[in-house]
PDB file of N, CA, C, O and CB in Angstrom:
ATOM      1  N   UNK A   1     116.388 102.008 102.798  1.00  0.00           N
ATOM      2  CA  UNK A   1     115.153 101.877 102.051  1.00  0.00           C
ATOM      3  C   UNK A   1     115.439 102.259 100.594  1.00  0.00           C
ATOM      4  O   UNK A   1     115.980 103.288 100.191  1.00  0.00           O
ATOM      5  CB  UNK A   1     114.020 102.768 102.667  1.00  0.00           C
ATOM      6  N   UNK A   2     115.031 101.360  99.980  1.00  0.00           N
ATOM      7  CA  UNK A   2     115.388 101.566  98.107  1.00  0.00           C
ATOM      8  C   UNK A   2     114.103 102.662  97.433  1.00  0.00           C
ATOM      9  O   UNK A   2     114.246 103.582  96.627  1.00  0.00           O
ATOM     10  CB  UNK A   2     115.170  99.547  97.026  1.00  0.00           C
ATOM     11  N   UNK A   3     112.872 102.169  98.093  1.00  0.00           N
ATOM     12  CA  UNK A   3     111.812 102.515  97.479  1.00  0.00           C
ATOM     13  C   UNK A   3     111.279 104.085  98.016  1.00  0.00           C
ATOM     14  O   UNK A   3     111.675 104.201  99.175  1.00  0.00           O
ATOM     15  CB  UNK A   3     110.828 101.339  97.703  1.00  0.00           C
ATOM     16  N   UNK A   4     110.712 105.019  97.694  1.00  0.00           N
ATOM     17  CA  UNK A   4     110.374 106.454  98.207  1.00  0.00           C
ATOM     18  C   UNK A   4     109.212 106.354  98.502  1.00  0.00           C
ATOM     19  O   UNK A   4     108.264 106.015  97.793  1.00  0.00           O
ATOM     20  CB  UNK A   4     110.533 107.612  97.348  1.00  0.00           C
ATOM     21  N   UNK A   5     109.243 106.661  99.615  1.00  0.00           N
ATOM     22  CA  UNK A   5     107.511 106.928 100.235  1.00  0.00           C
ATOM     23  C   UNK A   5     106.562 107.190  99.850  1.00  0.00           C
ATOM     24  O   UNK A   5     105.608 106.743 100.486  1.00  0.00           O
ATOM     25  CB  UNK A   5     107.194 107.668 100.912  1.00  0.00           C
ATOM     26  N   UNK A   6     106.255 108.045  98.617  1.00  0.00           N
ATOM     27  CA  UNK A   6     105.359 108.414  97.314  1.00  0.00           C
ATOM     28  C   UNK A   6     105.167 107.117  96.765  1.00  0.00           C
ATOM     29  O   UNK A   6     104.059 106.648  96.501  1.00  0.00           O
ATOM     30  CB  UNK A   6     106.057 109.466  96.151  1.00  0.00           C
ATOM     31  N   UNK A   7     106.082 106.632  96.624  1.00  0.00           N
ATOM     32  CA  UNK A   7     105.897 105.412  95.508  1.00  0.00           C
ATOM     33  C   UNK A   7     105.156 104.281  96.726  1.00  0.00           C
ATOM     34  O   UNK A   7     103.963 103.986  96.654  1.00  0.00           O
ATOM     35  CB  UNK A   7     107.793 104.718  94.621  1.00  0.00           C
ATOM     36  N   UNK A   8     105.656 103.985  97.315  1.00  0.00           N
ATOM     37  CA  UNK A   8     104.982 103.092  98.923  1.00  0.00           C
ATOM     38  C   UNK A   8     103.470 103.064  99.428  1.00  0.00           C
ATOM     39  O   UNK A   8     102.750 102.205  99.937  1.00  0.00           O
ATOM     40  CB  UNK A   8     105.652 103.819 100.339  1.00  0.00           C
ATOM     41  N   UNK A   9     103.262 104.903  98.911  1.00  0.00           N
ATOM     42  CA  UNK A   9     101.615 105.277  99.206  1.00  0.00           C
ATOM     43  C   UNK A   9     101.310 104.791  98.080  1.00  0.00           C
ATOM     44  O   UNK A   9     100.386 104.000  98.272  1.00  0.00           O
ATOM     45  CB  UNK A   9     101.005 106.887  99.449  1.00  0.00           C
ATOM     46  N   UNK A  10     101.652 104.841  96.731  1.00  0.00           N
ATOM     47  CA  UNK A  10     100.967 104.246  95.371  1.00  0.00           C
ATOM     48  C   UNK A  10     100.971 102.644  95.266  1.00  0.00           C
ATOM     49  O   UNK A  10     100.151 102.091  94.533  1.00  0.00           O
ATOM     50  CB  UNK A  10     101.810 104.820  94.014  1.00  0.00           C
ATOM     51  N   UNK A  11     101.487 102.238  95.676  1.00  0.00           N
ATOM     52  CA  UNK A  11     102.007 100.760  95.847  1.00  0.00           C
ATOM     53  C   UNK A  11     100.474 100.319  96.617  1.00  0.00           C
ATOM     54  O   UNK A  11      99.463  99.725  96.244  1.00  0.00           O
ATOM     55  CB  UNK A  11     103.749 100.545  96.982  1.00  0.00           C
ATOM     56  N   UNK A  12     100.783 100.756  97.470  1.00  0.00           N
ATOM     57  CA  UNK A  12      99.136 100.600  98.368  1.00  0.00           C
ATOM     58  C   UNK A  12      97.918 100.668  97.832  1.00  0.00           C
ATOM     59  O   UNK A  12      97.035  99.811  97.858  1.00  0.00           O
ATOM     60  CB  UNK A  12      98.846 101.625  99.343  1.00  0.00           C
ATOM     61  N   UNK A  13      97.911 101.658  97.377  1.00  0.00           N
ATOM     62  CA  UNK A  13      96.411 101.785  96.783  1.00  0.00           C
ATOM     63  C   UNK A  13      96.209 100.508  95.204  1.00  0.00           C
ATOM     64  O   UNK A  13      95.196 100.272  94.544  1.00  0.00           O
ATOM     65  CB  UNK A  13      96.227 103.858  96.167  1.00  0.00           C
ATOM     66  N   UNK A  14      97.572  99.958  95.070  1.00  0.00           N
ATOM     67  CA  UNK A  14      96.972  99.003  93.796  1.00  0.00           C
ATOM     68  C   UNK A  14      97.568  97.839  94.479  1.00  0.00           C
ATOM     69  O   UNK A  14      98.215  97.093  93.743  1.00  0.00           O
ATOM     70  CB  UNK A  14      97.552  99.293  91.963  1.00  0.00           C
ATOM     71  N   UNK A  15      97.484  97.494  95.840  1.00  0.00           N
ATOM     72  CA  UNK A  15      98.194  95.921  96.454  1.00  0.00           C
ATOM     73  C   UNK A  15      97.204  94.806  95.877  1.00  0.00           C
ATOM     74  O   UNK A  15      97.379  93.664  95.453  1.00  0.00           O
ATOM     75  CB  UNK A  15      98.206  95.746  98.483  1.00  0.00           C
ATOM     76  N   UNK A  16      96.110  95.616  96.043  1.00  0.00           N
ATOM     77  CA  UNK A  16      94.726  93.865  95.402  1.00  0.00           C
ATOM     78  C   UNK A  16      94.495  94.005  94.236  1.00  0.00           C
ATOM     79  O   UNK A  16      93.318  94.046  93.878  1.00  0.00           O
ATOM     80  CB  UNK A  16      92.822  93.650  96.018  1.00  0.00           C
ATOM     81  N   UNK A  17      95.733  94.140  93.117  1.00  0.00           N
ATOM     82  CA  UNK A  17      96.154  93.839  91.983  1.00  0.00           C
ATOM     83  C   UNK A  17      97.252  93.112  91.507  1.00  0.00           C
ATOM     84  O   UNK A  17      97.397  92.595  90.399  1.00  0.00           O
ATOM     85  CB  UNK A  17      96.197  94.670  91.582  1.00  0.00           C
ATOM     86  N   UNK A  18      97.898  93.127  92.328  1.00  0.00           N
ATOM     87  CA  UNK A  18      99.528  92.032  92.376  1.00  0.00           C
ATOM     88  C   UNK A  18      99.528  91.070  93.001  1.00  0.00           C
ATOM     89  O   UNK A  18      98.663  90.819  93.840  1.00  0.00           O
ATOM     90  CB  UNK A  18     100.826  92.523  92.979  1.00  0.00           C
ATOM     91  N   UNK A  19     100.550  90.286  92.710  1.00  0.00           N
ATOM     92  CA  UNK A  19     100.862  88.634  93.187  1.00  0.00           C
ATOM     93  C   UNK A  19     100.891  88.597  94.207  1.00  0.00           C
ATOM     94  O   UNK A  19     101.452  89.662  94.463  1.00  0.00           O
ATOM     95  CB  UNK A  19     101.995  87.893  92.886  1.00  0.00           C
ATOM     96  N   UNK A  20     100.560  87.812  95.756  1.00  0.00           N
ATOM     97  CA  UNK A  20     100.880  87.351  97.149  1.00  0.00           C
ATOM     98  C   UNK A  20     102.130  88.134  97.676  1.00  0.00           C
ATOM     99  O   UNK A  20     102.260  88.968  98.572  1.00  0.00           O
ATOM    100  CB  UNK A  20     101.163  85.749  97.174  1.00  0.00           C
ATOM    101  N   UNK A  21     103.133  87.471  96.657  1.00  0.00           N
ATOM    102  CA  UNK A  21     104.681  88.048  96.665  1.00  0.00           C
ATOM    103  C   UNK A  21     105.133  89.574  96.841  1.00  0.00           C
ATOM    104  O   UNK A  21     106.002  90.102  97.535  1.00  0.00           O
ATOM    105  CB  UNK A  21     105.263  87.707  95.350  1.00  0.00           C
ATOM    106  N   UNK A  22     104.121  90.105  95.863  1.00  0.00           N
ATOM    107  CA  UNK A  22     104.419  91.336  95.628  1.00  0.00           C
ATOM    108  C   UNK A  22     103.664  92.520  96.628  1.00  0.00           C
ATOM    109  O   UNK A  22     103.960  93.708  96.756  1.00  0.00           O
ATOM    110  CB  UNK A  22     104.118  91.464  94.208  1.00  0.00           C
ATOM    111  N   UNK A  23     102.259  91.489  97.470  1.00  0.00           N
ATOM    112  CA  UNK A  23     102.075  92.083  98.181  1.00  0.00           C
ATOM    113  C   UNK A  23     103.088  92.544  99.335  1.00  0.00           C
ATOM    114  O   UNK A  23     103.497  93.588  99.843  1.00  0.00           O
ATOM    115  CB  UNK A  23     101.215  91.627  98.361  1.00  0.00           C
ATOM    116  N   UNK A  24     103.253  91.181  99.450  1.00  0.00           N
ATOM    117  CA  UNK A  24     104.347  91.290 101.073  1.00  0.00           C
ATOM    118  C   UNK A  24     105.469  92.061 100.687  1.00  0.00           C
ATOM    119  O   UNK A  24     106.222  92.375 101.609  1.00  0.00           O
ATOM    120  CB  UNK A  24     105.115  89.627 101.783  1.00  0.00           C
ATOM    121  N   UNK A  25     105.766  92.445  99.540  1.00  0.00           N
ATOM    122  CA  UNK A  25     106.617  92.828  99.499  1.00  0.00           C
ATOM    123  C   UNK A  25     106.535  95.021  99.865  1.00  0.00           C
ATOM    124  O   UNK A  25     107.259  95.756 100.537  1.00  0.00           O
ATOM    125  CB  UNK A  25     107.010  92.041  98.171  1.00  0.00           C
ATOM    126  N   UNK A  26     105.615  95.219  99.231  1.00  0.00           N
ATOM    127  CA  UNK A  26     104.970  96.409  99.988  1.00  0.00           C
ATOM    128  C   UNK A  26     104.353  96.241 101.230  1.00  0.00           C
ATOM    129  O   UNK A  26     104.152  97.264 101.885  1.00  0.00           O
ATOM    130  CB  UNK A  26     104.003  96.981  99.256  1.00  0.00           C
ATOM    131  N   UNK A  27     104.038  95.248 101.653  1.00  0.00           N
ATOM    132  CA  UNK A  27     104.041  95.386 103.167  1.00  0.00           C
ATOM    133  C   UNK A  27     105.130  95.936 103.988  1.00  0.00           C
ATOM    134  O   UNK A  27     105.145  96.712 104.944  1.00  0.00           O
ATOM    135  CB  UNK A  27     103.874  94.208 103.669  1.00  0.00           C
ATOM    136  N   UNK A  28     106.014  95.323 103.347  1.00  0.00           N
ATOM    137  CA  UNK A  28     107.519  95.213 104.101  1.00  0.00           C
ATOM    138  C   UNK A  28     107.958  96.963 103.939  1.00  0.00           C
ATOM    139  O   UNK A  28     108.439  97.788 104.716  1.00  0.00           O
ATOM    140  CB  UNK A  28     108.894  93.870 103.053  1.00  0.00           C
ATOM    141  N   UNK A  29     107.589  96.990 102.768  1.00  0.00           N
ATOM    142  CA  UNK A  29     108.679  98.289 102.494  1.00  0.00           C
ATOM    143  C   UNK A  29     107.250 100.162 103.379  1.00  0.00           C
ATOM    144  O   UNK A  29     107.451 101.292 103.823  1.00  0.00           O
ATOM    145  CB  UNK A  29     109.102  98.348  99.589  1.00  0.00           C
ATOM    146  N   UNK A  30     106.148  99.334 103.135  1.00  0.00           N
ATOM    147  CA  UNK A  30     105.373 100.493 104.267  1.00  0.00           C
ATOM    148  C   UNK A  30     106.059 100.822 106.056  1.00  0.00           C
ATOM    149  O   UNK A  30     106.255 101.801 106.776  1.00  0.00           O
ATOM    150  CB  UNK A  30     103.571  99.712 104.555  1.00  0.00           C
ATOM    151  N   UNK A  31     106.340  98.355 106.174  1.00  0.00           N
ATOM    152  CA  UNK A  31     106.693  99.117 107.465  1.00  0.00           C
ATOM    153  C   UNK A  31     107.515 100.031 107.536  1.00  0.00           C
ATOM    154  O   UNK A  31     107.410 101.014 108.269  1.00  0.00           O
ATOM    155  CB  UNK A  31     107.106  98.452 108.336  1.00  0.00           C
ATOM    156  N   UNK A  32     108.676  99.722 106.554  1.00  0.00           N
ATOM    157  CA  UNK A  32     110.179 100.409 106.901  1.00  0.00           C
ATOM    158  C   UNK A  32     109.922 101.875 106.400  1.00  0.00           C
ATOM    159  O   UNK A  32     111.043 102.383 106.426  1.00  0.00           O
ATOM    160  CB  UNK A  32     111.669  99.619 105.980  1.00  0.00           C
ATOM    161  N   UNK A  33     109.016 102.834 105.951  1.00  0.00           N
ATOM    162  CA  UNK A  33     108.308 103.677 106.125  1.00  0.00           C
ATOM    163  C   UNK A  33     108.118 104.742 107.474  1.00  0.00           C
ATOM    164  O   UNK A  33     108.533 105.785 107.980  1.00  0.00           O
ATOM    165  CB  UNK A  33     107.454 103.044 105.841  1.00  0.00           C
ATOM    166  N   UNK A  34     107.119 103.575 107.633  1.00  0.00           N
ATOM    167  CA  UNK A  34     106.125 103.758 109.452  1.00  0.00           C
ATOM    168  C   UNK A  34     107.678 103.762 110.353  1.00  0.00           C
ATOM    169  O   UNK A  34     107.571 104.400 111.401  1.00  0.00           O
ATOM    170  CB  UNK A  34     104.630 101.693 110.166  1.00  0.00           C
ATOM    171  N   UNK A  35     108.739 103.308 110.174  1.00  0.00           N
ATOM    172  CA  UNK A  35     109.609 103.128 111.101  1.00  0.00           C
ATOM    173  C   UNK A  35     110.831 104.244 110.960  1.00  0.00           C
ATOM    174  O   UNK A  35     111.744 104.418 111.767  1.00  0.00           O
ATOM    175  CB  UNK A  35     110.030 101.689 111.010  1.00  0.00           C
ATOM    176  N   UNK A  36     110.606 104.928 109.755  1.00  0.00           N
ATOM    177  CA  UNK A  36     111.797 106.101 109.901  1.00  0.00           C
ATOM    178  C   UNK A  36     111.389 107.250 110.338  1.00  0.00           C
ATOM    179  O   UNK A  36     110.499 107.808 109.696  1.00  0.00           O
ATOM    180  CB  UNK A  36     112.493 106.485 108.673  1.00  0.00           C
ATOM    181  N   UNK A  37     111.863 107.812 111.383  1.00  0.00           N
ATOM    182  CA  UNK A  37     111.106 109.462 111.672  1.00  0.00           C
ATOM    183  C   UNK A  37     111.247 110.449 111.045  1.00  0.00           C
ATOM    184  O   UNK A  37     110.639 111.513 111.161  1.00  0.00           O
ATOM    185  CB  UNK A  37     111.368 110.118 112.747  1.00  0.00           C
ATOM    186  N   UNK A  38     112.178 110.124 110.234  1.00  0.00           N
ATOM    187  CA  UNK A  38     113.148 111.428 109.240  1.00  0.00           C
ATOM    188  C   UNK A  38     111.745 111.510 107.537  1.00  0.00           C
ATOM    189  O   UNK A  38     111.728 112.338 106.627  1.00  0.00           O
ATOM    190  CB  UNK A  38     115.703 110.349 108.484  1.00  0.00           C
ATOM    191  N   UNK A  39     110.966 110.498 107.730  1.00  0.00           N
ATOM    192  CA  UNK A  39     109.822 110.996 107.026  1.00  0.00           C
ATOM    193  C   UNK A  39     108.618 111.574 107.762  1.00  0.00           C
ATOM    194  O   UNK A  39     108.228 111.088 108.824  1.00  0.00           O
ATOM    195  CB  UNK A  39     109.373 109.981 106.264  1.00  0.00           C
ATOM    196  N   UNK A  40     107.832 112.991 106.972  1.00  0.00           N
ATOM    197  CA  UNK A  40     107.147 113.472 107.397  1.00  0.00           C
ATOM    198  C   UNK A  40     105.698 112.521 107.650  1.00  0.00           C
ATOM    199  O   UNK A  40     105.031 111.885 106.835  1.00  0.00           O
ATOM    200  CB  UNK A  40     107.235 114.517 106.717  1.00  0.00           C
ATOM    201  N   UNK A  41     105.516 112.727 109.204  1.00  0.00           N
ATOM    202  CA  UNK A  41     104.598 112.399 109.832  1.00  0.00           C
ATOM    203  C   UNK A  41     102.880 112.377 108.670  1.00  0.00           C
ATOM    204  O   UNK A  41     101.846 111.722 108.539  1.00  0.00           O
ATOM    205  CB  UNK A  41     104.775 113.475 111.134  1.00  0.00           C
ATOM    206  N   UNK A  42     103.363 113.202 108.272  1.00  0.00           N
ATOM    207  CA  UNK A  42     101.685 113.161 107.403  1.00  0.00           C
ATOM    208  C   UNK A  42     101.451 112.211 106.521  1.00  0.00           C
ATOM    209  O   UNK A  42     100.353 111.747 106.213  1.00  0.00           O
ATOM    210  CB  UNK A  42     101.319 114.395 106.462  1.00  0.00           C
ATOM    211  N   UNK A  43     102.889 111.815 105.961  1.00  0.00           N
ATOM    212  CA  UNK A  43     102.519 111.144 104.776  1.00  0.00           C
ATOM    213  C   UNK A  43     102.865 109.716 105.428  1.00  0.00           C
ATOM    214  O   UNK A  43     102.295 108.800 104.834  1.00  0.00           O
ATOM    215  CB  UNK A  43     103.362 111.634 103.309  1.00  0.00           C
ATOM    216  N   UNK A  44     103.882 109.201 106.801  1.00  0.00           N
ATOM    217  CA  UNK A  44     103.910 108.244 107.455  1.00  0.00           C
ATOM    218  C   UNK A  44     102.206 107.582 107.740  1.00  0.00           C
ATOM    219  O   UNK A  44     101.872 106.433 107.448  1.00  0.00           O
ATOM    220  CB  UNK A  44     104.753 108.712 108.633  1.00  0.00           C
ATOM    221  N   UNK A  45     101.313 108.615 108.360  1.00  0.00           N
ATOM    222  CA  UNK A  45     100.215 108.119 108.663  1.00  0.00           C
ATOM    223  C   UNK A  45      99.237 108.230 107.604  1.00  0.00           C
ATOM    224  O   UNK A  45      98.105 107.819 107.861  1.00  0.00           O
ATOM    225  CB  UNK A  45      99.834 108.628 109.762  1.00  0.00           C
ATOM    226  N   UNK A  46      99.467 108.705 106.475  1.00  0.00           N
ATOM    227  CA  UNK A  46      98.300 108.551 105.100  1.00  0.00           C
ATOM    228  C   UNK A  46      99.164 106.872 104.750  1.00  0.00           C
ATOM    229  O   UNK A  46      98.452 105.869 104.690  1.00  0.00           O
ATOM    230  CB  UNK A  46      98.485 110.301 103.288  1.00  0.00           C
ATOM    231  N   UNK A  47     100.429 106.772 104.581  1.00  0.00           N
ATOM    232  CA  UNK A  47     100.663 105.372 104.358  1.00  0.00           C
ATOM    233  C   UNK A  47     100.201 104.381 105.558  1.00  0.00           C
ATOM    234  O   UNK A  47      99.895 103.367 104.930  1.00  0.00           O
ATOM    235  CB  UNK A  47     102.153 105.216 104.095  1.00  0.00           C
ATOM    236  N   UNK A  48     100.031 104.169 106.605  1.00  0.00           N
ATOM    237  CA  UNK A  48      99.625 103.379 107.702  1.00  0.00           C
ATOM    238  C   UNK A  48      98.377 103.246 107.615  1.00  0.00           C
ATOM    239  O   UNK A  48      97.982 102.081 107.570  1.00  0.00           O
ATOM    240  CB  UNK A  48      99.945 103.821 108.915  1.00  0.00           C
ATOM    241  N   UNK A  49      97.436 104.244 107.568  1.00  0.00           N
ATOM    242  CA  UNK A  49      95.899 104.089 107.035  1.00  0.00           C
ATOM    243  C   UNK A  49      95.925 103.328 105.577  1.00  0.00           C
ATOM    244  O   UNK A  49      95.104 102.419 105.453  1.00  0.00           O
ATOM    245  CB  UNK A  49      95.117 105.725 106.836  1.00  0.00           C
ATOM    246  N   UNK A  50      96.531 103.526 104.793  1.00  0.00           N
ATOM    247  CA  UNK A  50      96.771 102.663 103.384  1.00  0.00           C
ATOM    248  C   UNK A  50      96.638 100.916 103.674  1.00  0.00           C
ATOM    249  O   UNK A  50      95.917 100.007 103.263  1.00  0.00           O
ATOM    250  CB  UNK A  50      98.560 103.049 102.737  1.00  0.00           C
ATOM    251  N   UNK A  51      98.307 101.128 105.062  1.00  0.00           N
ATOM    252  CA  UNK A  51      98.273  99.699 105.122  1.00  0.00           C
ATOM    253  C   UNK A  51      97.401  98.783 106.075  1.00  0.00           C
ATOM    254  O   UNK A  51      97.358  97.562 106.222  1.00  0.00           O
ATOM    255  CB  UNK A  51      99.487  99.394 105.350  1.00  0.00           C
ATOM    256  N   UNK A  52      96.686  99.891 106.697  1.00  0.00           N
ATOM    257  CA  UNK A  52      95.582  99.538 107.618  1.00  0.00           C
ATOM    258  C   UNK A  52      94.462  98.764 106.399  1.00  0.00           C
ATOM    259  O   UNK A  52      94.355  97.551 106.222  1.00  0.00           O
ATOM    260  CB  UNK A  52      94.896 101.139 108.532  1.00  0.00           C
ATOM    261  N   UNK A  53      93.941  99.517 105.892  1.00  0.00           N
ATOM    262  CA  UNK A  53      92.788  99.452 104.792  1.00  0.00           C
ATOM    263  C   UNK A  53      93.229  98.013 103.976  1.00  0.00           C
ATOM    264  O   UNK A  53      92.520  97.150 103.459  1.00  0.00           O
ATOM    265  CB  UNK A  53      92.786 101.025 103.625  1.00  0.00           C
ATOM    266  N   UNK A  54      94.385  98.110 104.063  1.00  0.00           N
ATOM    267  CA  UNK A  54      95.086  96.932 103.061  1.00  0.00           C
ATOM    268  C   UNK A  54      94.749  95.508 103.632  1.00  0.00           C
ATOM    269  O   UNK A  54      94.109  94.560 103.177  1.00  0.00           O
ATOM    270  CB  UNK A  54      96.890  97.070 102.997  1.00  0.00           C
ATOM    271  N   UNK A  55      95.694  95.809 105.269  1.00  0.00           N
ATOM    272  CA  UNK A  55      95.709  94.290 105.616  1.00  0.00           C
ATOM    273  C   UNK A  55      93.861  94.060 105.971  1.00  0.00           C
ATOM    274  O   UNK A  55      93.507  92.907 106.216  1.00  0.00           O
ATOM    275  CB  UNK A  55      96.984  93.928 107.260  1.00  0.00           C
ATOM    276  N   UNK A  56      93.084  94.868 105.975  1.00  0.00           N
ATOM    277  CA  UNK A  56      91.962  94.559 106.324  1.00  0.00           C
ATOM    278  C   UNK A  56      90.970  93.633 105.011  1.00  0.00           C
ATOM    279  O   UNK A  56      90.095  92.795 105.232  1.00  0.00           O
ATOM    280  CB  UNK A  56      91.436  95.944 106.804  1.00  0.00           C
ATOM    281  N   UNK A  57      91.390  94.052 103.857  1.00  0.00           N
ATOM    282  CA  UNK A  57      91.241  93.489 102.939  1.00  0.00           C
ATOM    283  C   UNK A  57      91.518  91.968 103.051  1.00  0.00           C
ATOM    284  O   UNK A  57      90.748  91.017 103.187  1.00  0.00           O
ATOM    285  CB  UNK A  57      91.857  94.130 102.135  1.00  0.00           C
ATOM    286  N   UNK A  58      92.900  92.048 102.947  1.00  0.00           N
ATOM    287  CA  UNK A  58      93.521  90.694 103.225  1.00  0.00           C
ATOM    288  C   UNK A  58      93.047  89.732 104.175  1.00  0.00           C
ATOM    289  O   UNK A  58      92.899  88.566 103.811  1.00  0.00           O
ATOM    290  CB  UNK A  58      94.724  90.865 103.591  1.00  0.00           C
ATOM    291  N   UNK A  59      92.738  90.157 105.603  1.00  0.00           N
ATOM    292  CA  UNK A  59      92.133  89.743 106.430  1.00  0.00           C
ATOM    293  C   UNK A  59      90.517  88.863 105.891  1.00  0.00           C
ATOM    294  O   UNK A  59      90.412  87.643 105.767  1.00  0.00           O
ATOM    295  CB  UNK A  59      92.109  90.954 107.272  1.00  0.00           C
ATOM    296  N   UNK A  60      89.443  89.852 105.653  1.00  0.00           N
ATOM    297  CA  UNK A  60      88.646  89.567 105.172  1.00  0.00           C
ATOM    298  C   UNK A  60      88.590  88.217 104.124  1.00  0.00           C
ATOM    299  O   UNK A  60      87.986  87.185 104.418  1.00  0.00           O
ATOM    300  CB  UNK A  60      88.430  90.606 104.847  1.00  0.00           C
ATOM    301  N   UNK A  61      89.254  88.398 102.987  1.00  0.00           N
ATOM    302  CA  UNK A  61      89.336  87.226 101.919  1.00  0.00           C
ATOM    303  C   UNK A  61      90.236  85.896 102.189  1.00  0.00           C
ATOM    304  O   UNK A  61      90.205  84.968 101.381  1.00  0.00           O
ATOM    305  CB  UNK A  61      89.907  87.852 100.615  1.00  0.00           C
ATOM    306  N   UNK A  62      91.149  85.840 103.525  1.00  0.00           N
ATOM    307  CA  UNK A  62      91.979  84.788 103.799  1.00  0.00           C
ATOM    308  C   UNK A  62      90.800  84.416 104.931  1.00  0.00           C
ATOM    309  O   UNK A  62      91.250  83.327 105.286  1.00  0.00           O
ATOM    310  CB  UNK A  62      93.722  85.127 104.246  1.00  0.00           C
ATOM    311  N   UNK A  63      89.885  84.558 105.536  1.00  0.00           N
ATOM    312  CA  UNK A  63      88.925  84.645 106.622  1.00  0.00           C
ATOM    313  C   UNK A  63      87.611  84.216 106.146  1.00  0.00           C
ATOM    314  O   UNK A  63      86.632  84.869 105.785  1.00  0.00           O
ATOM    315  CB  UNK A  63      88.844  86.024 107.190  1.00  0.00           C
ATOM    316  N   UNK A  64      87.832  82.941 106.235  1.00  0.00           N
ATOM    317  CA  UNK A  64      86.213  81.930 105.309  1.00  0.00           C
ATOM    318  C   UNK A  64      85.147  82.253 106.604  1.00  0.00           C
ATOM    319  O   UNK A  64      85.477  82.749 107.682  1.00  0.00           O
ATOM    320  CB  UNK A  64      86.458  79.384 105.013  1.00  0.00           C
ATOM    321  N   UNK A  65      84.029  81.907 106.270  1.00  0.00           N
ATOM    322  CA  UNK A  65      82.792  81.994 107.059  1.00  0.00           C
ATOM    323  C   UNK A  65      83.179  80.661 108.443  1.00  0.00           C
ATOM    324  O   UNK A  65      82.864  80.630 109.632  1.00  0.00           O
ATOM    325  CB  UNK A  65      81.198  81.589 105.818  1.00  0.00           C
ATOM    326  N   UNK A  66      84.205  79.428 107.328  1.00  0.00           N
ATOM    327  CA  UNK A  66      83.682  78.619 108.667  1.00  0.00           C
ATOM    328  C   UNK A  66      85.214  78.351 109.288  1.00  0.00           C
ATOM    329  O   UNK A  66      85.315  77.302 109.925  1.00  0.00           O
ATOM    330  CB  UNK A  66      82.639  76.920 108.288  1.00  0.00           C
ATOM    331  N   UNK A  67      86.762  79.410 109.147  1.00  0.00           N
ATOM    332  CA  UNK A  67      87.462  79.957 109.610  1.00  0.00           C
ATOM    333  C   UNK A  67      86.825  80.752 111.119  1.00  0.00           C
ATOM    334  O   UNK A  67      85.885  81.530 111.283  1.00  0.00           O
ATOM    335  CB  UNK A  67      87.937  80.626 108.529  1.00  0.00           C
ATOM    336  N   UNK A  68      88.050  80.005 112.293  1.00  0.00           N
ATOM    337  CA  UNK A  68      87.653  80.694 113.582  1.00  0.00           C
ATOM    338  C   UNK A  68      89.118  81.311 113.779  1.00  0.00           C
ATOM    339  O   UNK A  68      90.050  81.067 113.012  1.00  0.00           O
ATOM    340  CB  UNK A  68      87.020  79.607 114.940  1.00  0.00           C
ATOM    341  N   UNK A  69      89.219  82.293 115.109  1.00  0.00           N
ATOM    342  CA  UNK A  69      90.360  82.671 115.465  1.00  0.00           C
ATOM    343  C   UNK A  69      90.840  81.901 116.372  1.00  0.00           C
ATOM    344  O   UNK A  69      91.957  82.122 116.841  1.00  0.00           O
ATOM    345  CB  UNK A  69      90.389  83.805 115.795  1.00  0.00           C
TER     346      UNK A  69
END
């Protein structure tokens, strides 16, 4: 992982300000986050609620009224 977990939680909180690209690209680097144990659990799950909150966003605005599942 290049990027530090501090920076990963900040990344998050400004994702619905950057390009498509740049989202996925903090997507990517939260999972690999969520996936190391050798980071502390607290700040693993303040980032997962981040990316929870995130993709829900995303969800919402890619998700038209006359969009079905």
């Amino acid at each position: 992982m290049t990027v530090s977990p501090k920076t990963v939680y900040f990344n998050l909180a400004n994702i619905d300000r950057v390009d498509p690209v740049t989202g996925a690209m903090y997507r990517q680097e939260a999972q690999e986050v969520l996936a190391t144990p050798s980071i502390e659990l607290k700040l693993r799950a303040a980032i997962a609620n981040r990316l929870n909150r995130a993709n829900q966003v995303l969800a919402m605005a890619t998700v038209g009224s006359e969009d079905s599942y």
